[in-house]
MDTraj code that builds the backbone (N, CA, C; nanometers):
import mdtraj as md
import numpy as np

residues = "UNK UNK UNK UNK UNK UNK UNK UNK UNK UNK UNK UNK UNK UNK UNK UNK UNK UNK UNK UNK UNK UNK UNK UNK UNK UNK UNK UNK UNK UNK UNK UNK UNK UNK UNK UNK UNK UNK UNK UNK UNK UNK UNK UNK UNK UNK UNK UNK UNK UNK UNK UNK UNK UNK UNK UNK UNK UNK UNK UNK UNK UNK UNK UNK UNK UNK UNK UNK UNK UNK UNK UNK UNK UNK".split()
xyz = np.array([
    [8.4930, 6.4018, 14.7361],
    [8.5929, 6.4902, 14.7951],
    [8.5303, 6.5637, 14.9121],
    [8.5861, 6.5852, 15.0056],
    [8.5276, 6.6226, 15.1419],
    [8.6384, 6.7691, 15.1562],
    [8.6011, 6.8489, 15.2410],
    [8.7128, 6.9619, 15.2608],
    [8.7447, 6.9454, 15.4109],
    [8.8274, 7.0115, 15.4878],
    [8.8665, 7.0248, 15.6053],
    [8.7967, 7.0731, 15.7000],
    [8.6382, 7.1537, 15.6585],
    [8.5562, 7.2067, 15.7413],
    [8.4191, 7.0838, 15.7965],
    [8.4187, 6.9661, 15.7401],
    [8.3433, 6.8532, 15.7632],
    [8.2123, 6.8629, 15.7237],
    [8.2544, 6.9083, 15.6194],
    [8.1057, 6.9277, 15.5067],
    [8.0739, 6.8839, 15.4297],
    [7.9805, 6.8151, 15.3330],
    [8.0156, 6.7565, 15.2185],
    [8.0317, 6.8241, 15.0927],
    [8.0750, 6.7017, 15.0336],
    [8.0781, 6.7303, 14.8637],
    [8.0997, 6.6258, 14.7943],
    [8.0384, 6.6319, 14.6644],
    [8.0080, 6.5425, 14.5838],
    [7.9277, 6.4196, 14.6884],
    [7.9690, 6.2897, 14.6852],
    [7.9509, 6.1704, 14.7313],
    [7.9641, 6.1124, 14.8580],
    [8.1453, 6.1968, 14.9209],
    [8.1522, 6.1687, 15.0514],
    [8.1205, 6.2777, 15.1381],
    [8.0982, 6.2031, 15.2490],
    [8.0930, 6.3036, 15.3577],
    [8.1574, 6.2892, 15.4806],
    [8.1995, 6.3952, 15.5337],
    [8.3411, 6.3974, 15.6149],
    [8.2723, 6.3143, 15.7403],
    [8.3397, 6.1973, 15.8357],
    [8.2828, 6.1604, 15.9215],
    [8.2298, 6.2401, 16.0225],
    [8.3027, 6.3542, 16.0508],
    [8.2095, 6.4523, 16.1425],
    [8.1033, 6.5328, 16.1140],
    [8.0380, 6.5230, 15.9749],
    [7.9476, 6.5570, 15.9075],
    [7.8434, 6.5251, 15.9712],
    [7.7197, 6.6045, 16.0914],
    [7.6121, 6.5729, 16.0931],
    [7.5166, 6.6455, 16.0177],
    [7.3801, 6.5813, 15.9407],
    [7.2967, 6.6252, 15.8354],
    [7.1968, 6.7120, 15.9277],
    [7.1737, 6.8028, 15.9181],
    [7.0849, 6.9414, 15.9936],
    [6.9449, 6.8458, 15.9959],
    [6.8723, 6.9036, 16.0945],
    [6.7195, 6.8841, 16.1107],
    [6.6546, 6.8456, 16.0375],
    [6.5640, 6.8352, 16.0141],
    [6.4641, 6.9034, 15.8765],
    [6.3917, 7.0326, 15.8961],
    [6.3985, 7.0490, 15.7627],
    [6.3512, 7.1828, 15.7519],
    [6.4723, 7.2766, 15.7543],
    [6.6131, 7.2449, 15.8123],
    [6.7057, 7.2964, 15.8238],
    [6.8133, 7.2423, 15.7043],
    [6.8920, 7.3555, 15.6767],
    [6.9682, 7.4377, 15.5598],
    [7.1621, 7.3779, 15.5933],
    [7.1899, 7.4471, 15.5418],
    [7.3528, 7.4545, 15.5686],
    [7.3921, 7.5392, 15.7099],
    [7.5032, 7.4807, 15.8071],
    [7.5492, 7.5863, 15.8926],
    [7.6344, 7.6911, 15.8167],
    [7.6750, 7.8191, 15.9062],
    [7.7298, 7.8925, 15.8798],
    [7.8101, 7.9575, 16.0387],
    [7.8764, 7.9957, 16.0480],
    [7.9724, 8.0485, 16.1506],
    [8.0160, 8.2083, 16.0998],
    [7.9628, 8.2582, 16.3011],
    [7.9056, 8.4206, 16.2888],
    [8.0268, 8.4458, 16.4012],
    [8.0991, 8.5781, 16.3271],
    [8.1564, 8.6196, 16.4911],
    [8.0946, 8.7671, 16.5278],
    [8.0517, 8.7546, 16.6291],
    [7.9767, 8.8924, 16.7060],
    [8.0848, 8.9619, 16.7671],
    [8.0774, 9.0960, 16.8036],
    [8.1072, 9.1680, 16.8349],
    [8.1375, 9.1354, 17.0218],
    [8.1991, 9.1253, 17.0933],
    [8.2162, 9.0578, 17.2291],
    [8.1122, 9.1096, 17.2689],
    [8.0559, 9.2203, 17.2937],
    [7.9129, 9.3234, 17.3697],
    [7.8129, 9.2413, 17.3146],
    [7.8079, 9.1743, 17.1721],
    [7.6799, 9.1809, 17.1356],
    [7.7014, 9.0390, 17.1854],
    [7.7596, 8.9413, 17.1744],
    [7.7646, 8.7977, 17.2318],
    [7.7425, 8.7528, 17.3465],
    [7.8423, 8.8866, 17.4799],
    [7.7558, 8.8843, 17.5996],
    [7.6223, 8.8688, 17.6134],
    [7.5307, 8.9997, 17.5138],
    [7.4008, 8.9909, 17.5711],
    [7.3208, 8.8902, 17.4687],
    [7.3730, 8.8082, 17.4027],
    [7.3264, 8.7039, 17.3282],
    [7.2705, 8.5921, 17.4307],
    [7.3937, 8.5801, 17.4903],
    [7.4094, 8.4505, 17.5630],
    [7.3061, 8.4946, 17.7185],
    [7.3416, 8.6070, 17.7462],
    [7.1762, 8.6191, 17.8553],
    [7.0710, 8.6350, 17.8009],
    [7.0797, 8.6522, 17.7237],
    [6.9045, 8.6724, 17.6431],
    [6.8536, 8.5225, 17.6646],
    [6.9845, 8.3979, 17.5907],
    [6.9285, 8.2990, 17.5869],
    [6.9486, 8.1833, 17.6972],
    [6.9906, 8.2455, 17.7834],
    [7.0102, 8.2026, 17.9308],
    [6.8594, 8.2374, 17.9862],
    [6.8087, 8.3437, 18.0087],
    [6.6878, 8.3936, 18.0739],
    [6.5585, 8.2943, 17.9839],
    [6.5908, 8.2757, 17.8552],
    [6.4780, 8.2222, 17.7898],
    [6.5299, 8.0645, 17.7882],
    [6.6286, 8.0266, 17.8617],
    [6.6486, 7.8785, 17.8700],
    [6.6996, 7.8009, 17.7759],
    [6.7235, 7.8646, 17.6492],
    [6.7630, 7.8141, 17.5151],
    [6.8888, 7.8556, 17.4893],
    [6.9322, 7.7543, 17.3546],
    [7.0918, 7.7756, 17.3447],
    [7.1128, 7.8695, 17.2497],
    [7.1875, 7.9228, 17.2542],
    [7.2209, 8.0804, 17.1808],
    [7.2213, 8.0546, 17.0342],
    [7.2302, 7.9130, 16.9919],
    [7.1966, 7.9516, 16.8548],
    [7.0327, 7.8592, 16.8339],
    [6.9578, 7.8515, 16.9086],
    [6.7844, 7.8546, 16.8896],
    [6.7397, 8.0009, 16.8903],
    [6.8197, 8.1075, 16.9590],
    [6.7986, 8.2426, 16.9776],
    [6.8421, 8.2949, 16.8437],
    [6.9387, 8.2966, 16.7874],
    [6.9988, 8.3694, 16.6928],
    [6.9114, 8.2775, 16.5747],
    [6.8588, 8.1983, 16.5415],
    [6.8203, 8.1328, 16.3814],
    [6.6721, 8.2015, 16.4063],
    [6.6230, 8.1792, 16.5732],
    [6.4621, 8.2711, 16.5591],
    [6.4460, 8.3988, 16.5681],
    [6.5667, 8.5178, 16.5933],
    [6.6017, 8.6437, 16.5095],
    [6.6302, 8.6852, 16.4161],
    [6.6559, 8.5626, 16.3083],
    [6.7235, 8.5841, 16.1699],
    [6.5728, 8.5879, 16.1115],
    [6.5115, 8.4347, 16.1250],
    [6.4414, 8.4435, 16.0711],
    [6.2793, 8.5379, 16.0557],
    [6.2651, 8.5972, 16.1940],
    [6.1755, 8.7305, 16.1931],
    [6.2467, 8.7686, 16.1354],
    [6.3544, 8.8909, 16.1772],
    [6.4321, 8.9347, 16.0586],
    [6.4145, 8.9355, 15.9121],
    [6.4439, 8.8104, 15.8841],
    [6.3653, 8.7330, 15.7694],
    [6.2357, 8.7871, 15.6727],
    [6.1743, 8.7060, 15.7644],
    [6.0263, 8.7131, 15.7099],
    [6.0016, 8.9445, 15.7386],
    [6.0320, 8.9475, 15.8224],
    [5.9765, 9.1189, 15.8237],
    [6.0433, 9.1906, 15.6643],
    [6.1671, 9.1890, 15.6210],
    [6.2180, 9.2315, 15.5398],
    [6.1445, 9.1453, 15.4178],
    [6.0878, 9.0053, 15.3745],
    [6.0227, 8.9900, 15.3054],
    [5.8794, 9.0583, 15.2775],
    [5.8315, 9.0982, 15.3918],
    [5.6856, 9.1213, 15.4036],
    [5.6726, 9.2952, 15.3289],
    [5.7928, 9.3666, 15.4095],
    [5.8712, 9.5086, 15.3515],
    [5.8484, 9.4671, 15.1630],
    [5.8914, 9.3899, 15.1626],
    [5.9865, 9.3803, 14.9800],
    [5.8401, 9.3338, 14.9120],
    [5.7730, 9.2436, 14.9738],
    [5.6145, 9.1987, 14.8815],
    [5.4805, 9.2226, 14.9657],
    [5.4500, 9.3138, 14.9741],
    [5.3393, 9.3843, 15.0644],
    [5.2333, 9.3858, 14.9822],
    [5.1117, 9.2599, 15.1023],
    [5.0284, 9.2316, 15.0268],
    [4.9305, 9.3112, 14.9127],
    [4.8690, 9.3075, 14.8571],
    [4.7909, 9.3977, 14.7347],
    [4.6267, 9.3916, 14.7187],
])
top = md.Topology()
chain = top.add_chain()
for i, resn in enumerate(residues, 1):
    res = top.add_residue(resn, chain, resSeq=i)
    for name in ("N", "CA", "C"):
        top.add_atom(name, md.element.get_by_symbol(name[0]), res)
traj = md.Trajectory(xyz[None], top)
């Protein structure tokens, strides 16, 4: 059974289903705030990359800092 968003499930998979990278997870779909999307998209204009190579390598600092917060080495 496949759903309308072209994702899988169970067995099939929707023909517009492409399988992520490796190392890479499930997508997900973000809506920003119009201000914050503007300066998304120059951030990743100036650094040459597409706005979502910018946004997965802010999550994931993000990420890892709030892990490092939660298990601080001993």
């Amino acid at each position: 059974m496949e759903t309308s968003g072209g994702t899988p499930q169970g067995d099939r998979v929707s023909p517009s289903f492409n399988p992520p990278p490796n190392g890479y997870s499930n997508r997900t779909s973000i809506y920003f705030p119009k201000d914050i999307h503007e300066a998304l998209v120059r951030w990743a204009e100036e650094e040459d990359r597409p706005i979502s190579n910018l946004v997965v390598r802010l999550v994931s600092k993000a990420v890892e800092e709030r892990e490092k917060k939660q298990n601080p080495p001993q």
